[in-house]
C-alpha positions in Angstrom: 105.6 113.1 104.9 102.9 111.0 107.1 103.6 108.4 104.2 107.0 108.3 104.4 106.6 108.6 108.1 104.5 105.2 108.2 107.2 103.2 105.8 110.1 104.1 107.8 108.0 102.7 111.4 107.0 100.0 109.3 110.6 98.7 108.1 111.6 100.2 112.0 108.8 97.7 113.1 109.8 94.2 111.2 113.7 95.1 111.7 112.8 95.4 115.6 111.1 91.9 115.0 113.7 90.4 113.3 116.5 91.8 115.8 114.2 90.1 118.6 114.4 86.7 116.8 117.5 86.4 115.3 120.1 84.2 116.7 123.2 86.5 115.9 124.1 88.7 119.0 127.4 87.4 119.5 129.7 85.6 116.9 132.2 83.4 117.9 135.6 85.4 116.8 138.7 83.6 114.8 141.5 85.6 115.9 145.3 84.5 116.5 145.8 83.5 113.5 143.8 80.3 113.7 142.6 79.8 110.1 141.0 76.5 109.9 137.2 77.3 111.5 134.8 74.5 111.5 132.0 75.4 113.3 130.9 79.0 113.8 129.0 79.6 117.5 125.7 82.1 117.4 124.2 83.6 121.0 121.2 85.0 121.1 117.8 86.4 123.1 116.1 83.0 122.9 118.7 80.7 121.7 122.2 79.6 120.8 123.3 78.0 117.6 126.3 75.8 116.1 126.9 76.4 112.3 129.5 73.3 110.9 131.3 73.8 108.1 128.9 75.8 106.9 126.7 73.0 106.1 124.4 72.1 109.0 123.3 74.1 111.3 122.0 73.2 115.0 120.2 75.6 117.4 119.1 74.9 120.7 116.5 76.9 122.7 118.2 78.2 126.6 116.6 75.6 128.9 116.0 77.5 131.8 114.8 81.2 131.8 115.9 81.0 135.9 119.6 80.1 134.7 119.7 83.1 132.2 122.2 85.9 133.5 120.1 89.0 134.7 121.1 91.5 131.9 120.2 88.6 129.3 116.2 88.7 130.8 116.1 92.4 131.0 117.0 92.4 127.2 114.5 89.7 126.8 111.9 91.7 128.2 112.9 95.0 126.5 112.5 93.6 123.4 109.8 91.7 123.4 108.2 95.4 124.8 109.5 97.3 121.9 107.9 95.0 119.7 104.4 94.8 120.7 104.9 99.2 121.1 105.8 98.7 117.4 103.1 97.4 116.0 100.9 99.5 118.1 102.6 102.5 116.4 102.1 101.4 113.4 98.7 100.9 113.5 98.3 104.0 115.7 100.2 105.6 112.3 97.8 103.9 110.1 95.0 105.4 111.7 96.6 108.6 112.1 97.1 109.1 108.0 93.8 107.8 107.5 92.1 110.0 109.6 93.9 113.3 109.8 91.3 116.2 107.9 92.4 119.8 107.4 90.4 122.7 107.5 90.4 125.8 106.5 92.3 127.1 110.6 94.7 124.2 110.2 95.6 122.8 107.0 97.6 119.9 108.3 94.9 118.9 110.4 96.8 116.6 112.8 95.2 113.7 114.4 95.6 112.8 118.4 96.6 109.4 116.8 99.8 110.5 114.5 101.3 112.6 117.9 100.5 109.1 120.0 102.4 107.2 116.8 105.0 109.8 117.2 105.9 109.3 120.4 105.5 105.7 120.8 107.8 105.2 117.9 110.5 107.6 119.7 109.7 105.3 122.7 109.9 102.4 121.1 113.5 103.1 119.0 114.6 103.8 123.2 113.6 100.4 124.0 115.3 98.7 121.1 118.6 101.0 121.5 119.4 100.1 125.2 119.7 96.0 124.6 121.4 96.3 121.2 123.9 99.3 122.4 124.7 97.8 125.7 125.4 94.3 124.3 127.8 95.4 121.4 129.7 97.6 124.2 129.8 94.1 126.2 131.4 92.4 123.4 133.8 95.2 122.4 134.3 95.3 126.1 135.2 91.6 126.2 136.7 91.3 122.8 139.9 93.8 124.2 140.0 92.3 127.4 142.9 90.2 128.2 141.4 88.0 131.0 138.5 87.0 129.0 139.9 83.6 126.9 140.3 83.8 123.3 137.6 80.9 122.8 135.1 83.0 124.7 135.4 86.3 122.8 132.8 87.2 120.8 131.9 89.5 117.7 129.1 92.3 117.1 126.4 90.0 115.6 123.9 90.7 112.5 121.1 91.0 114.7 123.0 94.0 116.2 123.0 95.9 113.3 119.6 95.1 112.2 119.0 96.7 116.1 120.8 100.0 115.1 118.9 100.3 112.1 115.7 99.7 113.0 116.1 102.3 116.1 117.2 104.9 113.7 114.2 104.6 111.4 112.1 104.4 114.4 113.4 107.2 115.7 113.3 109.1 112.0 109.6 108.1 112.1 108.4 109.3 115.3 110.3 112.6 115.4 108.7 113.0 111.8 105.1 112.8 113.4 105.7 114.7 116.3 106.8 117.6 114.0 103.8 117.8 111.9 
C-alpha cells in the first residue's frame, strides 16, 4: 500500500506541475452557430496563447504581475505552493517507505515521515483544489451569463482537468498514509 501510496503522489505531483504550467484554463468557446473558427484563444496562470488554424501557435507571457486581476495572483501563488508541498511529499514518501521497520509490538512499523507525507499530500490536493474548482465555477459562471459577450466566454480548460485529477490522487495518497 506505501507503494501504491508513493505512485499515486507521484502522478498527483507532475499532474499538479503540469496544471501549474499549462496554458489551458480557459478556452475560447464557438457557440451560436459560428462554425468557421480560425484561431482558438488559451488563458492561463503565466500566460495567454493564440492557436491559428491550427497550425501556428503564439503565446505571450502577462506583462505585468501588478496588472493581473487579484484572484489571478492568489491562484498564482497557490499553485506554485502546492507544487513545491508536492515534491516535499514525495520525497517525505520516499523516505517514509524506505525507512519504516516493523517489530515484533507493531508490525507496520510506521515512520513520523509517511504520517508528515500523509498529511502534506492531503494539504497539498487543498491547495490545488481551490484555484482549479473556483476557476471552472468562474467560467461556468460566465459561460451562462447573458451580460458577459459571446466573444468573451470561455470553456473549462485541459489544465483544469489535469487539476481535478491530480487533487484526487493527492488526496487518494495522503489519506492512504495517514491510515497506515
Amino acid at each position: 500500500l506505501q507503494i501504491t501510496a508513493l505512485i499515486l503522489g507521484g502522478v498527483g505531483m507532475v499532474g499538479t506541475l503540469a496544471a501549474t504550467v499549462m496554458p489551458q484554463w480557459r478556452v475560447s468557446a464557438y457557440i451560436d452557430g459560428n462554425v468557421v473558427v480560425f484561431e482558438t484563444i488559451w488563458e492561463g496562470l503565466w500566460m495567454d496563447c493564440i492557436s491559428q488554424l491550427g497550425l501556428r501557435l503564439q503565446c505571450k507571457f502577462y506583462d505585468s504581475v501588478l496588472a493581473l486581476p487579484p484572484p489571478l495572483e492568489a491562484f498564482r501563488a497557490l499553485m506554485c505552493i502546492a507544487v513545491v508541498l508536492s515534491v516535499l511529499s514525495f520525497l517525505m514518501a520516499i523516505a517514509g517507505v524506505k525507512y519504516t521497520q516493523g517489530t515484533k509490538e507493531d508490525p507496520q512499523g510506521t515512520s513520523i515521515f509517511i504520517l508528515a507525507a500523509g498529511v502534506a499530500f492531503l494539504l497539498t490536493g487543498a491547495l490545488v483544489l481551490i484555484p482549479v474548482s473556483w476557476t471552472g465555477g468562474s467560467i461556468i459562471r460566465d459561460f451562462y451569463d447573458p451580460e458577459v459577450p459571446v466573444p468573451l466566454k470561455r470553456e473549462l480548460g485541459a489544465a483544469l482537468y489535469v487539476g481535478w485529477v491530480s487533487t484526487a490522487l493527492l488526496i487518494t495518497a495522503g489519506a492512504m498514509y495517514c491510515h497506515f
